[in-house]
Z-matrix of the N, CA and C atoms (Angstrom, degrees):
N
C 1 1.444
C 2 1.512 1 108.46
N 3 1.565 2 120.13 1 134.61
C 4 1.294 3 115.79 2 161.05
C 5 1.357 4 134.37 3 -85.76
N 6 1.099 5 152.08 4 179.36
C 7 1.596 6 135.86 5 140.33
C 8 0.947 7 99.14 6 -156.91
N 9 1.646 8 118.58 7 169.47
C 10 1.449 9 124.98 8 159.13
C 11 1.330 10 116.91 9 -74.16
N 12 1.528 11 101.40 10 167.41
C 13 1.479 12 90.27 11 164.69
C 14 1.029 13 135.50 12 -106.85
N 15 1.304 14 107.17 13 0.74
C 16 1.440 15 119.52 14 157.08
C 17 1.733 16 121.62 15 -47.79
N 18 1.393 17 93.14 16 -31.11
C 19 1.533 18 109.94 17 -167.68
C 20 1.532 19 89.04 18 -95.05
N 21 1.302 20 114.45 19 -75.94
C 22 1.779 21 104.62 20 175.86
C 23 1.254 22 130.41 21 -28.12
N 24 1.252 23 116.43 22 -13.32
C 25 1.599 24 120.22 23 178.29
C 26 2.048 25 105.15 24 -78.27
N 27 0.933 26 109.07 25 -26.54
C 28 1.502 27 114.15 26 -164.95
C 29 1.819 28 103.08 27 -94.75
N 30 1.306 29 104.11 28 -17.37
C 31 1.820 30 120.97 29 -161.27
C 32 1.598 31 83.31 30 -116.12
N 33 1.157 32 139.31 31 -27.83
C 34 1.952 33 124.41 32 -162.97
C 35 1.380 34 100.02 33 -37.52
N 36 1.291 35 136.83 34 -100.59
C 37 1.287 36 108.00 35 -159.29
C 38 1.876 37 143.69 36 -63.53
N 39 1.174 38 114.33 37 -3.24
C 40 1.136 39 111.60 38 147.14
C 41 1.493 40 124.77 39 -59.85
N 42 1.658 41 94.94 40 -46.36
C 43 2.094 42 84.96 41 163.99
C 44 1.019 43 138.23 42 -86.29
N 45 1.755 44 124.35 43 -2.44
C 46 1.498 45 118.70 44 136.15
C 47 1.432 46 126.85 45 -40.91
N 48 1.545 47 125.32 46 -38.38
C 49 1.270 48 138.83 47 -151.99
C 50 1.494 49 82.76 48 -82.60
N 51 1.595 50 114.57 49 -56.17
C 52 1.355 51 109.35 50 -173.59
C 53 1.561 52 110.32 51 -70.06
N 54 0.971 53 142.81 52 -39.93
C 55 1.686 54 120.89 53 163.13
C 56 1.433 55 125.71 54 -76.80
N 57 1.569 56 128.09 55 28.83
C 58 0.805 57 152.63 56 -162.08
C 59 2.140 58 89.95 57 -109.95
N 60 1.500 59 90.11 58 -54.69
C 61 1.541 60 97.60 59 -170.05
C 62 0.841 61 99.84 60 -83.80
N 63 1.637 62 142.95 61 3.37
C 64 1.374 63 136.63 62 -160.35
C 65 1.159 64 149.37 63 115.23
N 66 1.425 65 99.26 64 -26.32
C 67 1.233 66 116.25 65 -165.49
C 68 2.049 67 102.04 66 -78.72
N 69 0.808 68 101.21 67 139.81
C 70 1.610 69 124.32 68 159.94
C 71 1.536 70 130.88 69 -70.03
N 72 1.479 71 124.25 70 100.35
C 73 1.460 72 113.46 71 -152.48
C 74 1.495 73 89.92 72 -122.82
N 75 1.220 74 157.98 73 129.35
C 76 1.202 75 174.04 74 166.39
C 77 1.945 76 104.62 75 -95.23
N 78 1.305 77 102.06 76 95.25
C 79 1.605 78 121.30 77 164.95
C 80 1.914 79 116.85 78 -59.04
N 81 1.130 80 124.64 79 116.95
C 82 1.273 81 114.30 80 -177.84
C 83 1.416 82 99.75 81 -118.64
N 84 1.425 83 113.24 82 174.20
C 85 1.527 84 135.33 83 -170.63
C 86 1.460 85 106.60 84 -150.03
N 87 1.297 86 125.29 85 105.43
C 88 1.228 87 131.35 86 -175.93
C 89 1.876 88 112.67 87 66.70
N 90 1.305 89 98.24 88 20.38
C 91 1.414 90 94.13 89 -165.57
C 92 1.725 91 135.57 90 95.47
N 93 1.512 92 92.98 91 -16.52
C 94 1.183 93 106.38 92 163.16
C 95 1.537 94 122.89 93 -86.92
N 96 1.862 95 132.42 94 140.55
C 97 1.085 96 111.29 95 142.75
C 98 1.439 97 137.15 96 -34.27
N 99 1.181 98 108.20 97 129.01
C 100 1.827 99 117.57 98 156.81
C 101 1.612 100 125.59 99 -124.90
N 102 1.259 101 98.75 100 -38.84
C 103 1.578 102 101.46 101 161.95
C 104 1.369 103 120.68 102 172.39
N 105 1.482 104 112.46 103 164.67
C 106 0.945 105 147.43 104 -162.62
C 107 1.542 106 143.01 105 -72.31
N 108 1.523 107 125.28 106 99.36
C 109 1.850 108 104.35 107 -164.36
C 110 1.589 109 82.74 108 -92.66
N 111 0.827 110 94.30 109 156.01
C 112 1.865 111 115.46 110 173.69
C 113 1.556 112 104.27 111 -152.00
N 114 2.044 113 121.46 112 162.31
C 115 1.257 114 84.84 113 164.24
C 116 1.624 115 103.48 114 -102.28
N 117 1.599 116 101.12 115 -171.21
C 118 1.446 117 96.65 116 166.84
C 119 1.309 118 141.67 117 -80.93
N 120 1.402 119 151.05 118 141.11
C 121 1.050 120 135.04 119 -177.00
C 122 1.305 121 123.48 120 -52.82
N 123 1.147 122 119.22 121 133.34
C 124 1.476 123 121.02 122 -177.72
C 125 1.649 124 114.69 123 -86.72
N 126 1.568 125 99.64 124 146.69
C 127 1.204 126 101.50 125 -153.99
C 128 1.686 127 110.21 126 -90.66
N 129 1.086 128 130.93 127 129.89
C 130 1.189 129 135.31 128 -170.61
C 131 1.463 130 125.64 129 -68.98
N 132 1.579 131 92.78 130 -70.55
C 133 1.052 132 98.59 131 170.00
C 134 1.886 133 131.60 132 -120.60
N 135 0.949 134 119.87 133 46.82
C 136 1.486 135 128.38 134 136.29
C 137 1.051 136 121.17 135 47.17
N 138 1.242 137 144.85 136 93.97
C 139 1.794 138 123.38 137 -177.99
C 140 1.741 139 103.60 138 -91.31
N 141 1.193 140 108.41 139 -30.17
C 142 1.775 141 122.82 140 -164.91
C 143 1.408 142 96.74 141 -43.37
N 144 1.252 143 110.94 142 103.80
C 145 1.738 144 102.32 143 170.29
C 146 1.704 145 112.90 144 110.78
N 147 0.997 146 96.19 145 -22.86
C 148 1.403 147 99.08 146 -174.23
C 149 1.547 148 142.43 147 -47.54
N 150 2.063 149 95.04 148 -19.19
C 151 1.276 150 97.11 149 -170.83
C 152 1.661 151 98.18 150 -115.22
N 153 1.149 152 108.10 151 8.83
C 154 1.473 153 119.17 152 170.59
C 155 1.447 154 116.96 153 -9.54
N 156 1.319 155 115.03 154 92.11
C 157 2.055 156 120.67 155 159.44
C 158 1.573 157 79.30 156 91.04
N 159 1.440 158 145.51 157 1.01
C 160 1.508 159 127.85 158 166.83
C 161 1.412 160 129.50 159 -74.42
N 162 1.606 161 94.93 160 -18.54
C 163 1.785 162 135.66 161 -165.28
C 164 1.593 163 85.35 162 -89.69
N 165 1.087 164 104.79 163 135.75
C 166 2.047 165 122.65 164 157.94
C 167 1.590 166 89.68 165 -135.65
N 168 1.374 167 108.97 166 139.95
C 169 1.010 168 105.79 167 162.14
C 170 2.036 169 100.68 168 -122.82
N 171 1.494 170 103.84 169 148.86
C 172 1.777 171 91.07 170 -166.93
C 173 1.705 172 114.01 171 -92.98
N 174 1.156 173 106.12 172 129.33
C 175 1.641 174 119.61 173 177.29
C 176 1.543 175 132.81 174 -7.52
N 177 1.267 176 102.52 175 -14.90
C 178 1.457 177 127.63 176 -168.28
C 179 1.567 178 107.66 177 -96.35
N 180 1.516 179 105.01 178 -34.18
C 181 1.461 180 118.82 179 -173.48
C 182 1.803 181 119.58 180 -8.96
N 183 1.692 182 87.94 181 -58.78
C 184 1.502 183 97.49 182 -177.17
C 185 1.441 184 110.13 183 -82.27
N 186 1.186 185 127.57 184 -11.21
C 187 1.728 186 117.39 185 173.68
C 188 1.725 187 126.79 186 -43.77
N 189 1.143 188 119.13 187 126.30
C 190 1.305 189 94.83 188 -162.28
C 191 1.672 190 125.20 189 122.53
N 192 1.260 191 97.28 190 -55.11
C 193 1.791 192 113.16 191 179.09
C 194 2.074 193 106.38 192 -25.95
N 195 1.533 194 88.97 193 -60.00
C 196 1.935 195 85.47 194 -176.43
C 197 1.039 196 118.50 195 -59.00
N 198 1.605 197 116.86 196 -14.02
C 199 1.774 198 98.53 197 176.83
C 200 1.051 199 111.80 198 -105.84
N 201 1.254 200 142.47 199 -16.94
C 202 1.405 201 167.65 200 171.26
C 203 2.084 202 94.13 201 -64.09
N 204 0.918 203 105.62 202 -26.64
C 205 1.857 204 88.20 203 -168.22
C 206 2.116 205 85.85 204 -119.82
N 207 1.511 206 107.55 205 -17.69
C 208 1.730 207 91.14 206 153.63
C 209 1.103 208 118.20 207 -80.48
N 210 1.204 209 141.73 208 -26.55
C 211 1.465 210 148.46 209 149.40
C 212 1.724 211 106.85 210 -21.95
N 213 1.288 212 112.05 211 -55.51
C 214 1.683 213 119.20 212 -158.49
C 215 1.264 214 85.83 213 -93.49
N 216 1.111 215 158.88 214 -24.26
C 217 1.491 216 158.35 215 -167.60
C 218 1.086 217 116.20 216 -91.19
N 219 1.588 218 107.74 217 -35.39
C 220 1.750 219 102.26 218 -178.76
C 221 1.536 220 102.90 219 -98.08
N 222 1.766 221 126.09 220 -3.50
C 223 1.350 222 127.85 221 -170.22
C 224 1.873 223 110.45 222 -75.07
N 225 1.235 224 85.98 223 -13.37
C 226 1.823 225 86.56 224 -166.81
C 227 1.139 226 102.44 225 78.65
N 228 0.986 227 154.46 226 68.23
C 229 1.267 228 157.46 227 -148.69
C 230 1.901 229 116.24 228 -154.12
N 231 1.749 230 97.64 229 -68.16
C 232 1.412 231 106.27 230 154.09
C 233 1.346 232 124.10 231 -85.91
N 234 1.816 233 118.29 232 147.76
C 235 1.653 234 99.05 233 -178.30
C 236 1.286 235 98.83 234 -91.00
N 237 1.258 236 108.48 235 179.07
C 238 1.627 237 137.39 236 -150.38
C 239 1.845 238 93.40 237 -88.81
């Protein structure tokens, strides 16, 4: 399908919905192509989440923090 985009501006989300299902919508400008809705590939395989409740991290984690950020403070490192 083509349209303008003059016209696509008033229709955008109905034609997300429609390249959502598939469909192929070609944006024009004076009649010319310029670009393209497609949808995106869907992602398969995912890492976000993955190690969910597998992770412990140990109680102590934060021990440490005040000398570790006087470390970066007295390095010249961060500005003042």
């Amino acid at each position: 399908m083509q349209i303008a985009i003059a016209e696509a501006k008033a229709q955008f989300a109905d034609l997300i919905r429609r390249a959502e299902a598939g469909e192929e919508i070609e944006l024009t400008r004076y009649g010319r192509p310029v670009a393209r809705l497609t949808a995106s590939p869907a992602r398969a395989n995912s890492l976000i989440g993955c190690a969910k409740g597998q992770v412990r991290l140990p109680d102590d984690m934060n021990d440490g923090d005040d000398q570790v950020a006087r470390l970066f403070r007295d390095s010249g490192i961060l500005p003042e």
